[in-house]
PyMOL Python script that loads the backbone (N, CA, C, O; Angstrom):
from pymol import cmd

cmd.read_pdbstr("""\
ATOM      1  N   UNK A   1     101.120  57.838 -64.938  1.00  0.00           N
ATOM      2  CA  UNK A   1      99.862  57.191 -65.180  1.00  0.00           C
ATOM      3  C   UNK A   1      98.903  57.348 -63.993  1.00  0.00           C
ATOM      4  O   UNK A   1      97.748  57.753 -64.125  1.00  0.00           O
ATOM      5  N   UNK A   2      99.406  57.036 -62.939  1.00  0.00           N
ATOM      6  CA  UNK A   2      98.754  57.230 -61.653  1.00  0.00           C
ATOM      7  C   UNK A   2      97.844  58.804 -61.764  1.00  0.00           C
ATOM      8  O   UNK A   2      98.402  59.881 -61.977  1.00  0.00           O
ATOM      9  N   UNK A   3      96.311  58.622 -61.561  1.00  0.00           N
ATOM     10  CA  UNK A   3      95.523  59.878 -61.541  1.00  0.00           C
ATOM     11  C   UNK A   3      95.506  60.531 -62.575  1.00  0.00           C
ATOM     12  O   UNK A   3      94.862  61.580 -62.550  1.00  0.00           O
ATOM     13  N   UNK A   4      95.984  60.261 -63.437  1.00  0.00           N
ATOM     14  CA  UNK A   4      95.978  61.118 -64.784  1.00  0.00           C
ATOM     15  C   UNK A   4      94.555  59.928 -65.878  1.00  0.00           C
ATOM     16  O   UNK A   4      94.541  58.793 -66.354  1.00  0.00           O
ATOM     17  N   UNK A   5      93.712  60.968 -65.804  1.00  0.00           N
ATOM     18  CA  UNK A   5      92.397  60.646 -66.938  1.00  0.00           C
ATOM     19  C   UNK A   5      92.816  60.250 -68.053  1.00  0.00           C
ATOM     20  O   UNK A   5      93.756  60.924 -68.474  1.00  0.00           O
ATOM     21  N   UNK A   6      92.325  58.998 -69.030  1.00  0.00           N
ATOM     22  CA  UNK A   6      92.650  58.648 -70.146  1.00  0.00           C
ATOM     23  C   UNK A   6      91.594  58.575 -70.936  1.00  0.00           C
ATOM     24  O   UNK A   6      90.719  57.723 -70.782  1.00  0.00           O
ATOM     25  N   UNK A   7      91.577  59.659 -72.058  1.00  0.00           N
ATOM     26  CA  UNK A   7      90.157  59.820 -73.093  1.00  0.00           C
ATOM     27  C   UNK A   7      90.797  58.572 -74.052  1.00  0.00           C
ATOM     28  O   UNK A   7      91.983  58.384 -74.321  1.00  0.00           O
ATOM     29  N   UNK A   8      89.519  57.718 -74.511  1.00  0.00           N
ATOM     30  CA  UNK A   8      89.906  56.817 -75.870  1.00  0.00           C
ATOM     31  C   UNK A   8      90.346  57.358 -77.111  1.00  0.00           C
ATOM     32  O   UNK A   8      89.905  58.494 -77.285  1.00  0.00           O
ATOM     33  N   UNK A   9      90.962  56.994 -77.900  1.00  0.00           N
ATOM     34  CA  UNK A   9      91.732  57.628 -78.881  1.00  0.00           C
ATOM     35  C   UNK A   9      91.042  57.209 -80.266  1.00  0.00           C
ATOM     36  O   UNK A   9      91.409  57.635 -81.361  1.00  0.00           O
ATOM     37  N   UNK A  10      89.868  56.209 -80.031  1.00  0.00           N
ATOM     38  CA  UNK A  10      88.692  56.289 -81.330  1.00  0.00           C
ATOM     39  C   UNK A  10      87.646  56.813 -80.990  1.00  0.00           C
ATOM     40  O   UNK A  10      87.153  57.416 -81.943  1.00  0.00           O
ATOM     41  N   UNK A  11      86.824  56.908 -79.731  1.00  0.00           N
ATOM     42  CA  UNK A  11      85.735  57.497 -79.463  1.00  0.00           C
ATOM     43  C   UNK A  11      85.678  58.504 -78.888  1.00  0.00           C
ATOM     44  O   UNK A  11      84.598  59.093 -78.846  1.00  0.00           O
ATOM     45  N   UNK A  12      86.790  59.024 -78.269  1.00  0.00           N
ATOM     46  CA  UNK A  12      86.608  60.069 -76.448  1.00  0.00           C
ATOM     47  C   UNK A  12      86.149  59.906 -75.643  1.00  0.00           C
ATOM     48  O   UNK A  12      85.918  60.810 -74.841  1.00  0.00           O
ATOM     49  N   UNK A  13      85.663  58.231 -75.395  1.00  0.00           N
ATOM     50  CA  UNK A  13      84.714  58.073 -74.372  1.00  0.00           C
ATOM     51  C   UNK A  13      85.821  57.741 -73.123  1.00  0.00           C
ATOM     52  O   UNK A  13      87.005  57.683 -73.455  1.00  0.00           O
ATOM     53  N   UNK A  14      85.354  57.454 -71.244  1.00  0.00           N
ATOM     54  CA  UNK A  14      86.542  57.795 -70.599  1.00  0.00           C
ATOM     55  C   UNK A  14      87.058  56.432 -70.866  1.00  0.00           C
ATOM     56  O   UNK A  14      86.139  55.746 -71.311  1.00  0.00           O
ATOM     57  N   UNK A  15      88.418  55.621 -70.748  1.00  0.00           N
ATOM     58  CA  UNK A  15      88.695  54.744 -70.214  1.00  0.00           C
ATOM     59  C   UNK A  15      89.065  54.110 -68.782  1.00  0.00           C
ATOM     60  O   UNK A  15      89.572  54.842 -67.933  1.00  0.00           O
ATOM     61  N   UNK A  16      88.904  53.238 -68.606  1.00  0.00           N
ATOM     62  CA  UNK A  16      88.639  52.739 -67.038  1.00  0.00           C
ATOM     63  C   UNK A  16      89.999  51.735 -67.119  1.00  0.00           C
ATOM     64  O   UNK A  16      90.193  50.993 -68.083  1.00  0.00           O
ATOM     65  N   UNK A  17      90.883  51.824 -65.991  1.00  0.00           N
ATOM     66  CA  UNK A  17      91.937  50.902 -65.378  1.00  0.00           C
ATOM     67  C   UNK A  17      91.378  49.934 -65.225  1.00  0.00           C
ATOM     68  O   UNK A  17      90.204  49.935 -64.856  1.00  0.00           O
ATOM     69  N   UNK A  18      92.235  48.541 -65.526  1.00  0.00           N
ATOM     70  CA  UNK A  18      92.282  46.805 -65.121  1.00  0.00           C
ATOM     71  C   UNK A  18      93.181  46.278 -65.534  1.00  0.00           C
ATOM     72  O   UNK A  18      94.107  46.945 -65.994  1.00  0.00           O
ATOM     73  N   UNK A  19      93.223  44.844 -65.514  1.00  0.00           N
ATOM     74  CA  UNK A  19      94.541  44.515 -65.682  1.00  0.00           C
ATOM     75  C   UNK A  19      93.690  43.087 -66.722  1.00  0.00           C
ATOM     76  O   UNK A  19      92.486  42.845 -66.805  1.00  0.00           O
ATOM     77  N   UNK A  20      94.603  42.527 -67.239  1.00  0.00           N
ATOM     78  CA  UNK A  20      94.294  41.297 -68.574  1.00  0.00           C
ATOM     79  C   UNK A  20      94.991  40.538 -66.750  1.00  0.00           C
ATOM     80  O   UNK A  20      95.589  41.130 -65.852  1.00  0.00           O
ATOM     81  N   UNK A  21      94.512  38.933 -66.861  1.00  0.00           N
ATOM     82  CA  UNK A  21      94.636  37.920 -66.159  1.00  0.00           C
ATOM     83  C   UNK A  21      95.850  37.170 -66.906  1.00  0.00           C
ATOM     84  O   UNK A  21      95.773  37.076 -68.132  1.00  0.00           O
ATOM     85  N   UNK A  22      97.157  36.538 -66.125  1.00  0.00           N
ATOM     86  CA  UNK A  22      97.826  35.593 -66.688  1.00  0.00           C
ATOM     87  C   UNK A  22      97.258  34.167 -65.811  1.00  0.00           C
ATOM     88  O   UNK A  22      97.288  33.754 -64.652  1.00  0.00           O
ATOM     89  N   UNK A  23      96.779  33.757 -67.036  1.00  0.00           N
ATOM     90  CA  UNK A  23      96.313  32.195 -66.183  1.00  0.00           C
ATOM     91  C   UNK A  23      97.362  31.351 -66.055  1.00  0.00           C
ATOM     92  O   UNK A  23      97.156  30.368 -66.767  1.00  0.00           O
ATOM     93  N   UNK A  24      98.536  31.268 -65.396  1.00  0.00           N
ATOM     94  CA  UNK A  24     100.026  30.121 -65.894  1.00  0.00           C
ATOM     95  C   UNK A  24      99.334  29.099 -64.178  1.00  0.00           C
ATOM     96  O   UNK A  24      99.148  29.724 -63.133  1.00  0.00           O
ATOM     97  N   UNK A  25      99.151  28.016 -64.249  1.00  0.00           N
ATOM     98  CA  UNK A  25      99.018  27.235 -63.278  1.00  0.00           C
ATOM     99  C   UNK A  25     100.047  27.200 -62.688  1.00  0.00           C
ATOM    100  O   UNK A  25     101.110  27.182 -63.309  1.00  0.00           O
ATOM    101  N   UNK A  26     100.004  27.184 -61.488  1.00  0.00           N
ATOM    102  CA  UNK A  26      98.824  26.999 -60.566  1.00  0.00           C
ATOM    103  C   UNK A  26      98.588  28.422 -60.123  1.00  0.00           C
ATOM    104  O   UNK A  26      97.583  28.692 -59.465  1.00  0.00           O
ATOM    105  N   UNK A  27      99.387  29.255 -60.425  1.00  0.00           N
ATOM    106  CA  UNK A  27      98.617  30.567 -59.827  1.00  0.00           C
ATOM    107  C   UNK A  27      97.854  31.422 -61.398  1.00  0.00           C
ATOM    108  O   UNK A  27      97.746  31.189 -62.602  1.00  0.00           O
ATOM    109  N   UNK A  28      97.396  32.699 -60.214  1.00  0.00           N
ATOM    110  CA  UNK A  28      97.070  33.590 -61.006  1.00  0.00           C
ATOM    111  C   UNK A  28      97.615  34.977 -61.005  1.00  0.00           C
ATOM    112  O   UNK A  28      97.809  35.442 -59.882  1.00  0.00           O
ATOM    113  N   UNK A  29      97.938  35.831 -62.148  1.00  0.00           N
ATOM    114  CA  UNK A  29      98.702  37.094 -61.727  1.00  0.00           C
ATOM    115  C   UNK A  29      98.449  37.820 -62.948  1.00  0.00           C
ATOM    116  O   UNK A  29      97.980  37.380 -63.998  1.00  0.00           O
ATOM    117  N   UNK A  30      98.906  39.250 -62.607  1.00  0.00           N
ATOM    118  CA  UNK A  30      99.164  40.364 -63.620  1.00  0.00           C
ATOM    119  C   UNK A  30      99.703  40.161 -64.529  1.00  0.00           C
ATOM    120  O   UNK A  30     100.691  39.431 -64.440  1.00  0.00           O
ATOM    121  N   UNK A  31      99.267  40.779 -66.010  1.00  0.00           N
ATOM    122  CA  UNK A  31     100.458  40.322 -67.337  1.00  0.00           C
ATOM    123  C   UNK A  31     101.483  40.790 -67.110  1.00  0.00           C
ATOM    124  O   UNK A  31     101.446  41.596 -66.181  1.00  0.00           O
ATOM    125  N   UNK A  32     102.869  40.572 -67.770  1.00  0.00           N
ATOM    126  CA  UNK A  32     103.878  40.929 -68.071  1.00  0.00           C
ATOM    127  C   UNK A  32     104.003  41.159 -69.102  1.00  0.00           C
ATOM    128  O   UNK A  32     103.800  40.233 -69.888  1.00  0.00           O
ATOM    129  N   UNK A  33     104.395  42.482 -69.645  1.00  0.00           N
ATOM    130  CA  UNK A  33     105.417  42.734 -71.182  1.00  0.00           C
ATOM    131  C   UNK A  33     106.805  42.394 -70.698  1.00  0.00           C
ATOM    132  O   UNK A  33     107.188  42.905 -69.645  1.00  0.00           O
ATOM    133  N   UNK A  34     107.437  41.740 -71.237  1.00  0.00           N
ATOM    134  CA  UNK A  34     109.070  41.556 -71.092  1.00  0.00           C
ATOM    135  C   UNK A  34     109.585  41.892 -72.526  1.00  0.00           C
ATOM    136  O   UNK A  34     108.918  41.657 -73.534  1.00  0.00           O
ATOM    137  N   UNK A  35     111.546  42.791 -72.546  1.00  0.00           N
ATOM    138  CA  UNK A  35     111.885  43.216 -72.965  1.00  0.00           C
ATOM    139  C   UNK A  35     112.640  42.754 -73.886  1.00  0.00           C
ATOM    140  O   UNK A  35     113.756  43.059 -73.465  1.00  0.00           O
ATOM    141  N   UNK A  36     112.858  41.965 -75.335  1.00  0.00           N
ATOM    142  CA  UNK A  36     113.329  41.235 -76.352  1.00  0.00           C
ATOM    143  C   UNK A  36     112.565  40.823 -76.867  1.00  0.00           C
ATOM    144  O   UNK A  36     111.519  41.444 -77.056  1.00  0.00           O
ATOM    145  N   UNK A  37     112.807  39.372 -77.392  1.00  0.00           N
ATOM    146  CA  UNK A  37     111.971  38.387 -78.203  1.00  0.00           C
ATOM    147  C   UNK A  37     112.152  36.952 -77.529  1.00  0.00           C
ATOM    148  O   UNK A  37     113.182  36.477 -77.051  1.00  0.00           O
ATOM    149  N   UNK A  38     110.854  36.376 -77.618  1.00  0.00           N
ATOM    150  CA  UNK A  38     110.738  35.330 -76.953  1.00  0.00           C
ATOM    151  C   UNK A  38     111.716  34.036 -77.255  1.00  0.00           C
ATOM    152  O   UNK A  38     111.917  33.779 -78.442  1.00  0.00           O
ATOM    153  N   UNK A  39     112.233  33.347 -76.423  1.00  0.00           N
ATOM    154  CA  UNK A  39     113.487  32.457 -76.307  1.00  0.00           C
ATOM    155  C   UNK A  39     112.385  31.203 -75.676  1.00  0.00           C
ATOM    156  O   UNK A  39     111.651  31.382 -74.704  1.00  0.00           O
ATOM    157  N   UNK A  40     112.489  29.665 -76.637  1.00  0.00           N
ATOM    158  CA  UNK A  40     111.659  28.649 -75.504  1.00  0.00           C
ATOM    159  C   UNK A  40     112.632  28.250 -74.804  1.00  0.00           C
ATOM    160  O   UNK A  40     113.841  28.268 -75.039  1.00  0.00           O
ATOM    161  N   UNK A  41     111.732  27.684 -73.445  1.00  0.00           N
ATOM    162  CA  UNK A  41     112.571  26.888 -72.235  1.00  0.00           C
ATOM    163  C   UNK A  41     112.001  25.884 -72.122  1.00  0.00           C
ATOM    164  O   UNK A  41     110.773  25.798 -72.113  1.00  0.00           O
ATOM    165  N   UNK A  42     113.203  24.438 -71.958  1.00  0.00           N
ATOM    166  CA  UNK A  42     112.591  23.212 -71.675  1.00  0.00           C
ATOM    167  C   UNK A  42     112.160  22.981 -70.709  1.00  0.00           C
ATOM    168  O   UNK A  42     112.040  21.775 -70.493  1.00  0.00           O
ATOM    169  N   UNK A  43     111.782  23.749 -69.818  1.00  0.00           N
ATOM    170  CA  UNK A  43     111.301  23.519 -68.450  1.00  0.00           C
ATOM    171  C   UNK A  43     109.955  24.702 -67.960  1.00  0.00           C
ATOM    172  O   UNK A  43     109.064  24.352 -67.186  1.00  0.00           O
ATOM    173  N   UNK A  44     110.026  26.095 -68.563  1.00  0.00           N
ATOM    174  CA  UNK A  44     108.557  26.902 -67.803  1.00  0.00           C
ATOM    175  C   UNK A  44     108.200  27.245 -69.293  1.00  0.00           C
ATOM    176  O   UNK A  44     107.246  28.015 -69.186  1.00  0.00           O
ATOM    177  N   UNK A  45     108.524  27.039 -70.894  1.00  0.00           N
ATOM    178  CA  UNK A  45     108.018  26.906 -71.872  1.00  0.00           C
ATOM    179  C   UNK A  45     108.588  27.935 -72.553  1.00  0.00           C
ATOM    180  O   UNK A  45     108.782  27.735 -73.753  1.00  0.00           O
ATOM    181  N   UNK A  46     108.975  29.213 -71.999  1.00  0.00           N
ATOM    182  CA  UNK A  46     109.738  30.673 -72.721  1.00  0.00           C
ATOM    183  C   UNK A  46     110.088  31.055 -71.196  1.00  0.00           C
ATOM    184  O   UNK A  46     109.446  30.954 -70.150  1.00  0.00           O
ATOM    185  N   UNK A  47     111.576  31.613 -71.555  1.00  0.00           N
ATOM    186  CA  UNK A  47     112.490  31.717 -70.929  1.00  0.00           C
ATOM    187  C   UNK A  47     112.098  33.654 -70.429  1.00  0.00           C
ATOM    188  O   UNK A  47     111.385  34.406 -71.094  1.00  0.00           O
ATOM    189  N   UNK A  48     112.766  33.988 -69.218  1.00  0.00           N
ATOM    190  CA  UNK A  48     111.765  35.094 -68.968  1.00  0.00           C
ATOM    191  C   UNK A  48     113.094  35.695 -68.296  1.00  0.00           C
ATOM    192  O   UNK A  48     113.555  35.271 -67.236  1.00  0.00           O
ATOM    193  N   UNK A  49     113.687  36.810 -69.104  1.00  0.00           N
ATOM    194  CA  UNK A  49     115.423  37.350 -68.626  1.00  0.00           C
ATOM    195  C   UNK A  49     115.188  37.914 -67.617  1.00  0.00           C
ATOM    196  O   UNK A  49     114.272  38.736 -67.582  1.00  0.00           O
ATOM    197  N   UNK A  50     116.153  37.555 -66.216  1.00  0.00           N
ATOM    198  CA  UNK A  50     115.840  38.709 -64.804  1.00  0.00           C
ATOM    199  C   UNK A  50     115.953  40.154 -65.158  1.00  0.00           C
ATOM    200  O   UNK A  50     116.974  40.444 -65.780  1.00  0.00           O
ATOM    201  N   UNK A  51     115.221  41.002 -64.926  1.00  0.00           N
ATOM    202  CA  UNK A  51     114.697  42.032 -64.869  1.00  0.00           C
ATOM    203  C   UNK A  51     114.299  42.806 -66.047  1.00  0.00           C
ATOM    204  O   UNK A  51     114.289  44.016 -66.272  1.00  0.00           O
ATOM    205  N   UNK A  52     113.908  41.567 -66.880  1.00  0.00           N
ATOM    206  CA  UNK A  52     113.527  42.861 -68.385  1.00  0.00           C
ATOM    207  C   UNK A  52     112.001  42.075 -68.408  1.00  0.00           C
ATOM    208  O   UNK A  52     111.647  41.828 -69.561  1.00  0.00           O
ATOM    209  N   UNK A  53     110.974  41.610 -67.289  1.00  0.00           N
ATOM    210  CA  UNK A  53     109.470  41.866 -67.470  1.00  0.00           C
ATOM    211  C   UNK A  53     108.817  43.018 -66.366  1.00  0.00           C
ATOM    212  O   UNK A  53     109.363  43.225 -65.283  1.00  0.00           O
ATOM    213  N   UNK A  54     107.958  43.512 -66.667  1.00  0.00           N
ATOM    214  CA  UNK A  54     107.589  44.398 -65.910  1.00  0.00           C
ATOM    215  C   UNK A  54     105.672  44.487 -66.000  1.00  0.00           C
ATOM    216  O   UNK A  54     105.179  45.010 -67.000  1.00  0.00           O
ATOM    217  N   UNK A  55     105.052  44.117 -65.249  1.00  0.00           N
ATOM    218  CA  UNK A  55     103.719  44.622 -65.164  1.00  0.00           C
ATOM    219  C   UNK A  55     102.895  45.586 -65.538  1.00  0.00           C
ATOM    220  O   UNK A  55     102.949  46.701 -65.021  1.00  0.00           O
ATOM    221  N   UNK A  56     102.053  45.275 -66.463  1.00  0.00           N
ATOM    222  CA  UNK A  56     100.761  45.992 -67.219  1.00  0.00           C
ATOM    223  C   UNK A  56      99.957  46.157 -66.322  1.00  0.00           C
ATOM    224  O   UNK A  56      99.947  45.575 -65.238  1.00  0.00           O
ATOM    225  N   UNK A  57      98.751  47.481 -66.951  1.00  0.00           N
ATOM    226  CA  UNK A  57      97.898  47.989 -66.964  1.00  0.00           C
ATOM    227  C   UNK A  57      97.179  47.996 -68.221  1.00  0.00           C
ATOM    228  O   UNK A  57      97.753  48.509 -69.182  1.00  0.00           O
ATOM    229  N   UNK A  58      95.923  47.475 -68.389  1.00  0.00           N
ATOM    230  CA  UNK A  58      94.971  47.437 -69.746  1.00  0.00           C
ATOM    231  C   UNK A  58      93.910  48.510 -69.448  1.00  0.00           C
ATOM    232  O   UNK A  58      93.057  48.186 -68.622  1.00  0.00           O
ATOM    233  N   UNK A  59      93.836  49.633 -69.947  1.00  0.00           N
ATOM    234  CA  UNK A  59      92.301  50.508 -70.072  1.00  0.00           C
ATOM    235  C   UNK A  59      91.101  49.885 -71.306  1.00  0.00           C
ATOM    236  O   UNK A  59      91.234  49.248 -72.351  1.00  0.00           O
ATOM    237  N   UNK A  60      90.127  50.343 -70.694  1.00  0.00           N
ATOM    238  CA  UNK A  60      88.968  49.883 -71.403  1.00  0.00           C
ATOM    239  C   UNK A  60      88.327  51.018 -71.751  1.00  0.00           C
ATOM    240  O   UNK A  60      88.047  51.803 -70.846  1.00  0.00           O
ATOM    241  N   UNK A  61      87.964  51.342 -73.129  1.00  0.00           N
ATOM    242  CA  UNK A  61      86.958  52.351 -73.346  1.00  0.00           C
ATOM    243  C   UNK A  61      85.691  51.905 -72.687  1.00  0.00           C
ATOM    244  O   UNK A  61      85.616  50.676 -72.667  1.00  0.00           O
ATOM    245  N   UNK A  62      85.043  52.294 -72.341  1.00  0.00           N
ATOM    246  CA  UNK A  62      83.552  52.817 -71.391  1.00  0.00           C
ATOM    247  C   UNK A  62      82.444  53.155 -72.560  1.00  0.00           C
ATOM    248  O   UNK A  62      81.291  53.046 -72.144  1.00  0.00           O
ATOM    249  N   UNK A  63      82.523  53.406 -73.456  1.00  0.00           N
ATOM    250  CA  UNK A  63      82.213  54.011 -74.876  1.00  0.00           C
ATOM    251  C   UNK A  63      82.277  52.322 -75.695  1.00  0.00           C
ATOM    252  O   UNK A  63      81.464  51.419 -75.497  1.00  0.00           O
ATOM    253  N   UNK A  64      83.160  52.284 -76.375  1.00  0.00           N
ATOM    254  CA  UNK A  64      83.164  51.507 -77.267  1.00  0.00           C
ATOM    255  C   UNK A  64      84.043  50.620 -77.336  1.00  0.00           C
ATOM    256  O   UNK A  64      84.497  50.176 -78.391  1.00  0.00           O
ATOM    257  N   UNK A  65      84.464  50.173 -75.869  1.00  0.00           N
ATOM    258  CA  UNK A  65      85.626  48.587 -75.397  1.00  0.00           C
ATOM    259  C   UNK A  65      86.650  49.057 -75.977  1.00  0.00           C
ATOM    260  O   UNK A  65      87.106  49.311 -74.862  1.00  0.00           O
ATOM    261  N   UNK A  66      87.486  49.433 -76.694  1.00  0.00           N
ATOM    262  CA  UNK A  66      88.608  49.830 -76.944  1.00  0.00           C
ATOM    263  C   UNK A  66      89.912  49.467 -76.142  1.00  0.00           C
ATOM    264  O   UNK A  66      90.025  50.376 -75.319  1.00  0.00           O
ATOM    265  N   UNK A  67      90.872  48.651 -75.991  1.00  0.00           N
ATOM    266  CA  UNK A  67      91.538  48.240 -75.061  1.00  0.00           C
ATOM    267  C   UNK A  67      93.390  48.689 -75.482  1.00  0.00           C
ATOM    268  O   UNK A  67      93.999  48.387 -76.508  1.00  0.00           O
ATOM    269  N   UNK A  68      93.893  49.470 -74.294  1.00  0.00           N
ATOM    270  CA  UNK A  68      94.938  50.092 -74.336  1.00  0.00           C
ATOM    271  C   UNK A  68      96.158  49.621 -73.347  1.00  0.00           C
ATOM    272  O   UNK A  68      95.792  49.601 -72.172  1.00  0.00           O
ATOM    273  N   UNK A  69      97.202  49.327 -73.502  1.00  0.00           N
ATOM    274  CA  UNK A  69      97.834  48.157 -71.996  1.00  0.00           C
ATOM    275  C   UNK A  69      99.202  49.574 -72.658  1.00  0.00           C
ATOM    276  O   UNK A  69      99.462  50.377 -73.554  1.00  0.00           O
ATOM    277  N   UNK A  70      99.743  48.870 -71.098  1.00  0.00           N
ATOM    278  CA  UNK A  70     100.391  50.103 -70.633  1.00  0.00           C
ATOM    279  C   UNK A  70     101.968  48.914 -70.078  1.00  0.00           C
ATOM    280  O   UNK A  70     101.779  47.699 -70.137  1.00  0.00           O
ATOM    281  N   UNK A  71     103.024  49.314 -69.714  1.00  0.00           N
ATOM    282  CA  UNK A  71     104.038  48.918 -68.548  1.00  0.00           C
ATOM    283  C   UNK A  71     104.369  49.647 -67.795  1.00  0.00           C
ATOM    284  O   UNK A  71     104.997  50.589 -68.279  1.00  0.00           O
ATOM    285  N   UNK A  72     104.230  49.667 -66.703  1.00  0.00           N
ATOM    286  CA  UNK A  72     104.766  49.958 -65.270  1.00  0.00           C
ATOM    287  C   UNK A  72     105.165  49.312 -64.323  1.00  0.00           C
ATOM    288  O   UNK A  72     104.473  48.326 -64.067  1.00  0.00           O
ATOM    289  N   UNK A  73     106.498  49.578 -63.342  1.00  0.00           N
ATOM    290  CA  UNK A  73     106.761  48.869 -62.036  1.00  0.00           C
ATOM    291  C   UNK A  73     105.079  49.432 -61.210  1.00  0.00           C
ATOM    292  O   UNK A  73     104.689  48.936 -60.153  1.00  0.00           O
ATOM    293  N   UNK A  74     104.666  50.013 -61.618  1.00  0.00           N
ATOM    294  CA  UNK A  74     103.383  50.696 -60.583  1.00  0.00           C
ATOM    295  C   UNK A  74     102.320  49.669 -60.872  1.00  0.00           C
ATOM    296  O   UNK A  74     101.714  49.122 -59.950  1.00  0.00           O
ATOM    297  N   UNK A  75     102.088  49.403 -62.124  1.00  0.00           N
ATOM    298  CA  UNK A  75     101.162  48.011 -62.160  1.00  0.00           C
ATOM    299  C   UNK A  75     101.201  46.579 -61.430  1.00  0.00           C
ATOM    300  O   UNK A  75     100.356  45.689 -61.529  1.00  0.00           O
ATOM    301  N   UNK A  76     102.078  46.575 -60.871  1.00  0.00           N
ATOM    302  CA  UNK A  76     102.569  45.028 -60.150  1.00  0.00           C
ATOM    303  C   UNK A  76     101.333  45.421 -59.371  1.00  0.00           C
ATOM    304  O   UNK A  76     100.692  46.472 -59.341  1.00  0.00           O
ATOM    305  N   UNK A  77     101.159  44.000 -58.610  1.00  0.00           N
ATOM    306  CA  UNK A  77      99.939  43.510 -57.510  1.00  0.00           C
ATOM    307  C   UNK A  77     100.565  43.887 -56.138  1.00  0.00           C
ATOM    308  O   UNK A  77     101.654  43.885 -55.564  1.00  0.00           O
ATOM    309  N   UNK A  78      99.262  44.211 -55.939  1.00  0.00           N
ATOM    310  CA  UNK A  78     100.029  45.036 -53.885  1.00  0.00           C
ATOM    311  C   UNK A  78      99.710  44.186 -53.194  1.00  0.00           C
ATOM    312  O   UNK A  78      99.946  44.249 -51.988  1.00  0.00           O
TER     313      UNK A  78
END
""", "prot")
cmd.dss("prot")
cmd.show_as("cartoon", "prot")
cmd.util.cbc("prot")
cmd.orient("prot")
């Protein structure tokens, strides 16, 4: 993903890298896709298995908003 151009796949217009916001109080951070189906927890609300979430990337068409999310360990926050 890194440096590699992404044309939109309804318009061709370019898309531009960002990330969607997780608002979970009190902080703020990058989304996560995690790997199954969601399990609730009586305590952080859905239960989140060690090492099956991993950090997104969302592109935006530039053209016509079009929004494309991605997973990568490369998306985490530096």
């Amino acid at each position: 993903m890194s440096g590699e151009r992404l044309t939109c796949p309804k318009c061709r217009g370019e898309m531009v890298r960002g990330f969607i916001l997780d608002l979970s109080f009190p902080q703020v951070a990058v989304s996560h896709w995690v790997e199954g189906l969601p399990e609730k927890s009586l305590v952080s609300g859905t239960k989140v298995p060690t090492g099956k979430a991993m950090p997104t990337a969302t592109f935006r068409c530039a053209g016509c908003g079009y929004l494309e999310s991605y997973a990568s360990p490369e998306f985490g926050a530096k």
